[in-house]
Backbone as JSON, one array per atom type, in Angstrom:
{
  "sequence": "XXXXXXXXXXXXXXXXXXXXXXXXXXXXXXXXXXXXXXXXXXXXXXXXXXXXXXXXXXXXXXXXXXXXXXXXXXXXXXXXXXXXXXXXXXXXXXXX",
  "N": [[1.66, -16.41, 16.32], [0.99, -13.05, 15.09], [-0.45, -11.07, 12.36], [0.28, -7.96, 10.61], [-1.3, -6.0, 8.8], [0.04, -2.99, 6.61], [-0.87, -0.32, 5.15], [0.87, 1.16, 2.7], [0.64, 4.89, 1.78], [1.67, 6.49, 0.71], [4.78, 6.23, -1.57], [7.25, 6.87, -0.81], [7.95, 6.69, 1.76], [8.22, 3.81, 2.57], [10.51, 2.85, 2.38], [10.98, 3.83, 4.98], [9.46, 3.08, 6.98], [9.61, 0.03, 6.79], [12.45, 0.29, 7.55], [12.49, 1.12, 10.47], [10.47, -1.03, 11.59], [12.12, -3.07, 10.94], [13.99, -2.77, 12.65], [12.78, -3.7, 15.43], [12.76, -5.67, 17.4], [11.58, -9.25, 16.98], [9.92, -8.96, 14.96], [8.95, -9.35, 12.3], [9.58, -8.43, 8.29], [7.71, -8.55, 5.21], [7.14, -7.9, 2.34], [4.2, -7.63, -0.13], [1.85, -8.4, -2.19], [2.34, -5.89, -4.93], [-1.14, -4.01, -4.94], [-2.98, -3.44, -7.59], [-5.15, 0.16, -8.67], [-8.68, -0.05, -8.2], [-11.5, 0.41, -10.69], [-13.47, 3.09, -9.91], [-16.57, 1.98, -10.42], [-17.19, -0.34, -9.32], [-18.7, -2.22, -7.07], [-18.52, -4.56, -5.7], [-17.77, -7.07, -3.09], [-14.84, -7.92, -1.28], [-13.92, -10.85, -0.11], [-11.8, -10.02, 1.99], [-12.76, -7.47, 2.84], [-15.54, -8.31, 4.11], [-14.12, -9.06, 6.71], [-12.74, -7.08, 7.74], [-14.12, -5.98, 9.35], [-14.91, -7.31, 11.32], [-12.67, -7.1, 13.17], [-11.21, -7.0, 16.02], [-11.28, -4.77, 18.99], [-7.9, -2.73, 19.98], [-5.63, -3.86, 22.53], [-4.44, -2.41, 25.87], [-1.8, -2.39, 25.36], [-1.11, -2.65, 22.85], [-2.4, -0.42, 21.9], [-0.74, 1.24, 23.33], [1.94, 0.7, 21.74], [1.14, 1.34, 19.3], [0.81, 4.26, 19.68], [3.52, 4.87, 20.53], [4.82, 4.33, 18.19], [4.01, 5.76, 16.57], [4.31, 8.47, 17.28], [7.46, 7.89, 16.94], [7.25, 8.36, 14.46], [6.54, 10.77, 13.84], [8.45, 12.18, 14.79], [10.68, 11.2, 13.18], [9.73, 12.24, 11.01], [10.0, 15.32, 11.66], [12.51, 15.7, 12.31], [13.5, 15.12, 9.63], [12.69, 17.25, 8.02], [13.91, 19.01, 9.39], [13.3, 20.7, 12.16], [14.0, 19.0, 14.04], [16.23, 17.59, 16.02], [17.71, 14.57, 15.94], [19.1, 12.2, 17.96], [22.62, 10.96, 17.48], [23.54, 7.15, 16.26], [25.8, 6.8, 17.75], [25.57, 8.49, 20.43], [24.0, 7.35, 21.58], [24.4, 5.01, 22.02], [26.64, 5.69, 23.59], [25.41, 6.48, 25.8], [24.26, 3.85, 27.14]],
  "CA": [[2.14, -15.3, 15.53], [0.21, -12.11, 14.33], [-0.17, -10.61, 11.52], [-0.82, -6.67, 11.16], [-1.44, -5.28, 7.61], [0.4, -1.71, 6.57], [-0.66, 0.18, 3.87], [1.85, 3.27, 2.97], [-0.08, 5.14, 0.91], [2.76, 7.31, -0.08], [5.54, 5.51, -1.95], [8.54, 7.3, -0.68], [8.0, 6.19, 2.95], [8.42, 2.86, 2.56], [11.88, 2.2, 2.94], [11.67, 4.56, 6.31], [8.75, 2.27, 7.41], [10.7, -1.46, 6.82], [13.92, 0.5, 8.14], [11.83, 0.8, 11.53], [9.68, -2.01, 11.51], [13.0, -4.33, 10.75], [14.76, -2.59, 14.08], [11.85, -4.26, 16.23], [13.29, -7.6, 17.87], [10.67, -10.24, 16.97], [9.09, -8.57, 13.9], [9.43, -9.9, 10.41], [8.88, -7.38, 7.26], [7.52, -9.4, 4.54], [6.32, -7.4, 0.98], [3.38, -8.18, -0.42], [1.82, -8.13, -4.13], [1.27, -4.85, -5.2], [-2.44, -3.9, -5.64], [-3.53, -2.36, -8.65], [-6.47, 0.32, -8.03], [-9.77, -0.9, -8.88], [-12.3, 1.42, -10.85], [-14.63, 3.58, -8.88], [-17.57, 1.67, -10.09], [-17.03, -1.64, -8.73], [-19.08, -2.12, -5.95], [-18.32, -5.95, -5.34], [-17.43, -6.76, -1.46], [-14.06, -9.34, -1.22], [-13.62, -11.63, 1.38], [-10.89, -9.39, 3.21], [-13.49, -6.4, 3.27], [-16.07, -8.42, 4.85], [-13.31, -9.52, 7.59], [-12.38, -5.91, 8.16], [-15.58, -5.58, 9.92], [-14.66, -8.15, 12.82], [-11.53, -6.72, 13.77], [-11.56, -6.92, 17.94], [-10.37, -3.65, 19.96], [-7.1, -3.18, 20.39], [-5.48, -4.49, 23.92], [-3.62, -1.21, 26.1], [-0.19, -2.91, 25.6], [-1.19, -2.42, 21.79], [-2.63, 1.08, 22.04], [0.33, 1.97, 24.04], [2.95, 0.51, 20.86], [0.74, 1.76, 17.94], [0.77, 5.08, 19.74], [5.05, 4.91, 20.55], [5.44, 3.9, 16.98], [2.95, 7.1, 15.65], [4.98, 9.47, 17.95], [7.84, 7.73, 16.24], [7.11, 8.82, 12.72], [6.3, 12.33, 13.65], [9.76, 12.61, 15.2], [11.57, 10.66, 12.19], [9.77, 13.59, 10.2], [10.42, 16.2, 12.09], [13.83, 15.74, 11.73], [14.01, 15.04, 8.1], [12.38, 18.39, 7.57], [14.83, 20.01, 10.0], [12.22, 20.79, 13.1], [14.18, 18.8, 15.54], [17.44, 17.27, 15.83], [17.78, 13.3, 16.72], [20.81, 11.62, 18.27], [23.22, 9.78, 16.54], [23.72, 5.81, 16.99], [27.04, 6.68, 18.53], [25.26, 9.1, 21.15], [22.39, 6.27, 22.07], [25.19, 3.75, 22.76], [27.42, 5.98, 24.82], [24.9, 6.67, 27.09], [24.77, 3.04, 28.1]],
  "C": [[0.93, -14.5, 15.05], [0.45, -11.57, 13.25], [-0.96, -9.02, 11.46], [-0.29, -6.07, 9.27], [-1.38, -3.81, 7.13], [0.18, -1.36, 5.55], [0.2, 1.3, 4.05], [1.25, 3.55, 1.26], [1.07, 6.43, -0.1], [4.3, 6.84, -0.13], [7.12, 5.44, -1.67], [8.89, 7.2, 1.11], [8.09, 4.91, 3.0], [9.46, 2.26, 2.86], [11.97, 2.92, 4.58], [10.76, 3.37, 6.91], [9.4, 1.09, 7.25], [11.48, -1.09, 7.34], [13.32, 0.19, 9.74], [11.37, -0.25, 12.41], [11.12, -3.42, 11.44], [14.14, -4.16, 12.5], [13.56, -3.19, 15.37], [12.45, -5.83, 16.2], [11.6, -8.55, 17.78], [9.61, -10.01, 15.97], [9.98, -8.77, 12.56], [8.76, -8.94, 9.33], [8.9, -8.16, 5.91], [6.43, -8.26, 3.44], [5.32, -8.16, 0.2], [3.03, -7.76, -1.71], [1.38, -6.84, -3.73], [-0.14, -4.45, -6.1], [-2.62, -2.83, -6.42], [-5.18, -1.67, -8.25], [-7.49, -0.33, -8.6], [-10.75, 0.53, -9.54], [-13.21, 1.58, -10.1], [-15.91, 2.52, -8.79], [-18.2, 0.31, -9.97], [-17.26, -1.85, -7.34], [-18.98, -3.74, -4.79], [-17.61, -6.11, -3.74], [-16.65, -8.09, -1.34], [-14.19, -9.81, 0.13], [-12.47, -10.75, 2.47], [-11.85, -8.1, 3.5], [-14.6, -6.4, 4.11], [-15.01, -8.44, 6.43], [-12.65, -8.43, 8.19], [-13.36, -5.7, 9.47], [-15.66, -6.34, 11.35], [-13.29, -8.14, 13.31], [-11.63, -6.47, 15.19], [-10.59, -5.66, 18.08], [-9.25, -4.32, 20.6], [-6.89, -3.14, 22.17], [-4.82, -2.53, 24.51], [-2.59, -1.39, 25.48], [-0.34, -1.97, 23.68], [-1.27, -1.27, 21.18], [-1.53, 1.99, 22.46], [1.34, 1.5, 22.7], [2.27, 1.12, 19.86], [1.14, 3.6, 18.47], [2.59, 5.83, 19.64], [5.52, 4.96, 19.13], [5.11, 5.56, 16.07], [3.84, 7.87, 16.73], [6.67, 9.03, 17.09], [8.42, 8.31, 15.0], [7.11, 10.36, 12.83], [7.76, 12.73, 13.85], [10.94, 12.4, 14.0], [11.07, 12.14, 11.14], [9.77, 14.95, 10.38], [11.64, 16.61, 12.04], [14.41, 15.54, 10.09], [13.63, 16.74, 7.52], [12.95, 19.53, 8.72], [14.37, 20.61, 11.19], [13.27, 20.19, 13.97], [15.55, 17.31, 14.75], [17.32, 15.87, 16.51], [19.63, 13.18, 17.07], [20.93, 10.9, 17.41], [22.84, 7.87, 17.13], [24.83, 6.12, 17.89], [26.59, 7.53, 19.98], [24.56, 8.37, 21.77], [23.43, 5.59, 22.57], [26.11, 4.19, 23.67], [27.0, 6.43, 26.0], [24.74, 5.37, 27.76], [26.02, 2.63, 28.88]]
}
């Protein structure tokens, strides 16, 4: 099992992100503590910031889903702001 760490830096995407993320067969959406900021002048370096730093390049397969997912989002907000019209569920299933 992997684990892939999402920040949403803006608070009102969050439920669209889990809504998404929970329609993926074999992906679990699991909330985590929320972090309080830290003051600017705290220069201290945690153990997950060193560990940032040895993150391996992603695979194609990976590049190719991060990119599906980010095409995704643009489309989910394209349509919320009226730009472009999605199908229904009932339109997706009567084409099979």
């Amino acid at each position: 099992m992997r684990l892939l760490y999402v920040s949403i830096t803006d608070p009102s995407k969050e439920k669209l992100v889990t809504d998404i993320l929970h329609e993926i067969e074999g992906v679990e959406v699991r909330r985590g503590p929320i972090k309080v900021e830290r003051p600017a002048g705290r220069t201290t370096k945690t153990p997950a910031a060193k560990h940032a730093k040895a993150i391996k390049p992603m695979t194609p397969n990976e590049k190719k889903f991060v990119k599906g997912l980010t095409r995704a989002f643009k489309e989910m907000d394209e349509h919320i702001a009226g730009k472009r019209k999605l199908k229904t569920l009932k339109e997706v299933l009567d084409e099979l």
